[in-house]
Structures are given as structure tokens and as C-alpha cells.
C-alpha positions in Angstrom: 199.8 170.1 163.3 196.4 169.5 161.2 193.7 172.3 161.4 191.6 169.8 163.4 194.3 168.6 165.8 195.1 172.6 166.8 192.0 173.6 167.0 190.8 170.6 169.0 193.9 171.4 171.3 192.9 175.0 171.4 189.5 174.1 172.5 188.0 176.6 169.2 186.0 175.4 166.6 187.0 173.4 163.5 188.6 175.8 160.5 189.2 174.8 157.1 192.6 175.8 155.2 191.0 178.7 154.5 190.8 179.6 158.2 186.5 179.2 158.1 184.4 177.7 161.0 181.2 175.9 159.4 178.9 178.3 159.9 181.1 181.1 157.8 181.6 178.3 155.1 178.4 177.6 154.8 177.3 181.5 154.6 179.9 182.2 152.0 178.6 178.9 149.8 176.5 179.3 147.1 175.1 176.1 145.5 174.4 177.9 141.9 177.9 177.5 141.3 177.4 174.2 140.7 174.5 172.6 138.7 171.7 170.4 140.7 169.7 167.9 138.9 166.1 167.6 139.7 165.2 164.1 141.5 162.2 161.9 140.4 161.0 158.6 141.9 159.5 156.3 139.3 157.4 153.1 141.0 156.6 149.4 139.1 154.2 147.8 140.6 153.5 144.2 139.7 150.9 141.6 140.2 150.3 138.0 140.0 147.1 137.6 138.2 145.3 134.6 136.8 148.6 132.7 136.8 150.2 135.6 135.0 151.9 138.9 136.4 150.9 142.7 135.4 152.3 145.6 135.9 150.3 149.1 136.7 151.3 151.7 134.2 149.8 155.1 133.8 149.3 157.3 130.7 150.6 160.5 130.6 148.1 163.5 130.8 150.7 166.2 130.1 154.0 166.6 128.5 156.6 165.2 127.8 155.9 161.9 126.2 151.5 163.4 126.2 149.4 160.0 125.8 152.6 157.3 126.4 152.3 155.2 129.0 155.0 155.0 131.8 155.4 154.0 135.6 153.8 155.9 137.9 156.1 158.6 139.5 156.9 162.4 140.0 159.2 165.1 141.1 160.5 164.5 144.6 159.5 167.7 146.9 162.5 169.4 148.9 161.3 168.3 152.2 161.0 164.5 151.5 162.9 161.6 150.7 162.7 159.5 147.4 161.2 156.5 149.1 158.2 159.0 150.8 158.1 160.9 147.4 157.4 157.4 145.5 154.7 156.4 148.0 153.1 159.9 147.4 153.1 159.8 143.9 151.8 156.3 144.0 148.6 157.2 145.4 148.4 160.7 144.0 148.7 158.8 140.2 146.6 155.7 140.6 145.0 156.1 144.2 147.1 152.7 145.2 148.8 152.9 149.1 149.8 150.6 151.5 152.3 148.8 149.4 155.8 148.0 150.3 158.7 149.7 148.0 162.3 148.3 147.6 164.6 150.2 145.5 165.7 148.9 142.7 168.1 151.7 140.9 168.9 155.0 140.5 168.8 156.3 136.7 171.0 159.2 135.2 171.5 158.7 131.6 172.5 162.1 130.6 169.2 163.1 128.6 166.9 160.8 129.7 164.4 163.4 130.4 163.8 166.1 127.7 163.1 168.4 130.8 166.9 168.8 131.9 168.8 167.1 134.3 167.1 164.4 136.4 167.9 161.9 138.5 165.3 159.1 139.0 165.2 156.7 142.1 162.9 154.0 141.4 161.1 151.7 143.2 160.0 148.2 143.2 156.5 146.8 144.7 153.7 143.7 144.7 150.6 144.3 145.1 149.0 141.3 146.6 145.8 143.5 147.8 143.8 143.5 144.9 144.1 147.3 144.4 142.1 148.8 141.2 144.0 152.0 140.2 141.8 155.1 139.9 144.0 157.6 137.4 144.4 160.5 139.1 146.4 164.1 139.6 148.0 163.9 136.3 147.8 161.0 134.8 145.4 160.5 132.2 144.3 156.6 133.0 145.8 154.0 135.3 145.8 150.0 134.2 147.3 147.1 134.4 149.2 145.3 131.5 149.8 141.8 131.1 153.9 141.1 131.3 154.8 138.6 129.2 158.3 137.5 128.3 159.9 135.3 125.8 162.3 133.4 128.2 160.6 130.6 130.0 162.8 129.5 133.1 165.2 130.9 135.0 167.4 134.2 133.6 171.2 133.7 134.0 174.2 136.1 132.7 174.3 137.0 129.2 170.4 135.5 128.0 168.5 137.9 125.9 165.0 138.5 127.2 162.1 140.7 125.9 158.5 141.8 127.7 155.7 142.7 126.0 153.3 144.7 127.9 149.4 144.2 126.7 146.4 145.8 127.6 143.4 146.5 125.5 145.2 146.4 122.1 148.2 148.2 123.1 151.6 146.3 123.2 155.0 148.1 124.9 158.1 146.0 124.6 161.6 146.1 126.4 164.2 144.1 124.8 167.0 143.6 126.9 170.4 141.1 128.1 170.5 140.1 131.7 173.8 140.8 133.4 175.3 139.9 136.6 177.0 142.7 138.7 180.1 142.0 139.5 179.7 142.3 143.8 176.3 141.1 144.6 175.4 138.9 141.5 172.3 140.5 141.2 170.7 140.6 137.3 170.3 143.8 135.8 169.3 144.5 132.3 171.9 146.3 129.5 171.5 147.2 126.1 167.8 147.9 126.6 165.7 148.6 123.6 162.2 149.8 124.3 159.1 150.4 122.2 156.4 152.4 123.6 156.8 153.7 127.2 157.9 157.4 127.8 161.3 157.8 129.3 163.9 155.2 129.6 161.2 153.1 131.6 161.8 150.4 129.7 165.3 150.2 131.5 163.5 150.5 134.8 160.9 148.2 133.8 163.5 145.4 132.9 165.8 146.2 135.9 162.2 145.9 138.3 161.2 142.6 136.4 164.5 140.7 136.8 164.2 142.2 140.6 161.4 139.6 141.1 162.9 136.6 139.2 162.7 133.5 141.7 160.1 134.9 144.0 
């Protein structure tokens, strides 16, 4: 008879092969055995703006990637979950709240931070209030760049698309091909080539911008 069926029978509590209940398990386990990433959430906001659409990016006040610009985001704290963690850093970086975040990916390119291991969940969000980003915490400024792409119409399976991201003289590209996943049919953006934004936030950038296509 299984360990759960005898023990169930026997009115005792659960035991592993090993012959452990939970709690003696779980006071035996130690989780440096086994290598944790660190978890980020990373947030694009976008805009509709005189018949255009931005997108609120930050510049970087500290290293990695000192002076680049890249979506606002941080470390995620032990006691919250990615979605509170990318509101918090939200306001903390660029004073914006209130907004509504949809997830849009979770990123774990082996190296993509030069930190170590991390995982980033990121986040989608419009901003139909009008907010003016204040930088803040530790970003260096907060502002909002002008998305333009080179593919006028709809984006289908297989079509090559790039952004350019303007703002004051600055230009940050991602260069990307839209593909459909294989369940859902939802776009998401491969061989991504970025110029200009810290991380692999060009990849996030693309993935959040194809997010919106047909809203």
C-alpha cells in the first residue's frame, strides 16, 4: 500500500519514502543546496499621445548599464508578489500609480543581467491619466519617448518590425520578427536586436508593444 494510503488508514500523518512527516522534511531542507535566482519586475508603460503612442522609460542612476535608459522596475522584496513589486517600483521610479498592469512575460536568458541570476516578470500598462513622471529613488530622469515603428497596419506571423524610441535627440531601437505561439496565437517578438536600452529590454519592449496591437 502507498505511504499516503497507510498512513491515511492509520489515521498518522503523511511520510515520504524516507519515512519524514512535513515538518521533519522541511527542518532537514536546506535551500542553499540548490541555486535561487533573484526576481525583478520590469514595467512598460505606454501612452496614446497626439495621435502617437510613448512609452515611459527611465535612465539609470546606478550600475549596471549607469546613464542607459530602461523600463522602470526593481528587485522584488521577499514578502511581496511580482505584480505588488511592479506597482511599487512604478511609483518609487517615476512617482506614476494607479495604473492597471497585465503580465506580459517572464524573462530568463541566462546572463541577461550582469548581476547574476535573475528572473524578470514584467508587466504591461496604459496610462490614460495624463501622469508626468517625476524620476525618483534611483533613477536618474523619467520621460516619455515617442514609439515609432516601421510596419504600418496590422503585424501577422513572420513580419519584421523595428521601434525607434525618440526623446530629446536620443533614439533606442528594437528590431525584431513577430511570431505566433503555437496555443494561444498571441505575437511575441524573436530574434530581437536592440540598440540603446540596458538589459534585454528591448525584448520586453517588443513583446509589451505587440501586447497592444489592435487595441
Amino acid at each position: 500500500m502507498p505511504n499516503d494510503a497507510a498512513n491515511a488508514a492509520q489515521g498518522t500523518e503523511p511520510r515520504d519514502k524516507n519515512g519524514l512527516t512535513e515538518a521533519e522534511f522541511l527542518a532537514s531542507y536546506t535551500p542553499k543546496k540548490y541555486p535561487q535566482p533573484s526576481l525583478t519586475a520590469d514595467i512598460c508603460v505606454f501612452r496614446r499621445h497626439d495621435g502617437g503612442l510613448q512609452l515611459l522609460l527611465v535612465q539609470r542612476g546606478g550600475h549596471p548599464y549607469l546613464g542607459r535608459w530602461a523600463t522602470p522596475g526593481g528587485f522584488c522584496n521577499p514578502d511581496e508578489t511580482a505584480d505588488a513589486c511592479a506597482a511599487r517600483e512604478l511609483e518609487e521610479e517615476t512617482c506614476v500609480s494607479g495604473l492597471k498592469l497585465e503580465p506580459i512575460g517572464l524573462y530568463s536568458t541566462p546572463g541577461r543581467d550582469p548581476r547574476g541570476w535573475t528572473i524578470s516578470y514584467a508587466f504591461v500598462a496604459l496610462d490614460d491619466a495624463g501622469s508626468i513622471p517625476v524620476a525618483a529613488d534611483d533613477a536618474a530622469r523619467a520621460a516619455w519617448f515617442d514609439v515609432a515603428a516601421t510596419l504600418v497596419g496590422p503585424v501577422s506571423d513572420g513580419d519584421s518590425v523595428t521601434l525607434a524610441l525618440a526623446h530629446e535627440g536620443t533614439t533606442l531601437t528594437s528590431e525584431f520578427t513577430a511570431r505566433e505561439q503555437p496555443i494561444t496565437h498571441r505575437l511575441r517578438a524573436q530574434d530581437v536586436r536592440g540598440d540603446g536600452l540596458a538589459f534585454d529590454h528591448a525584448q520586453i519592449v517588443a513583446d509589451a508593444w505587440l501586447a497592444l496591437q489592435g487595441l
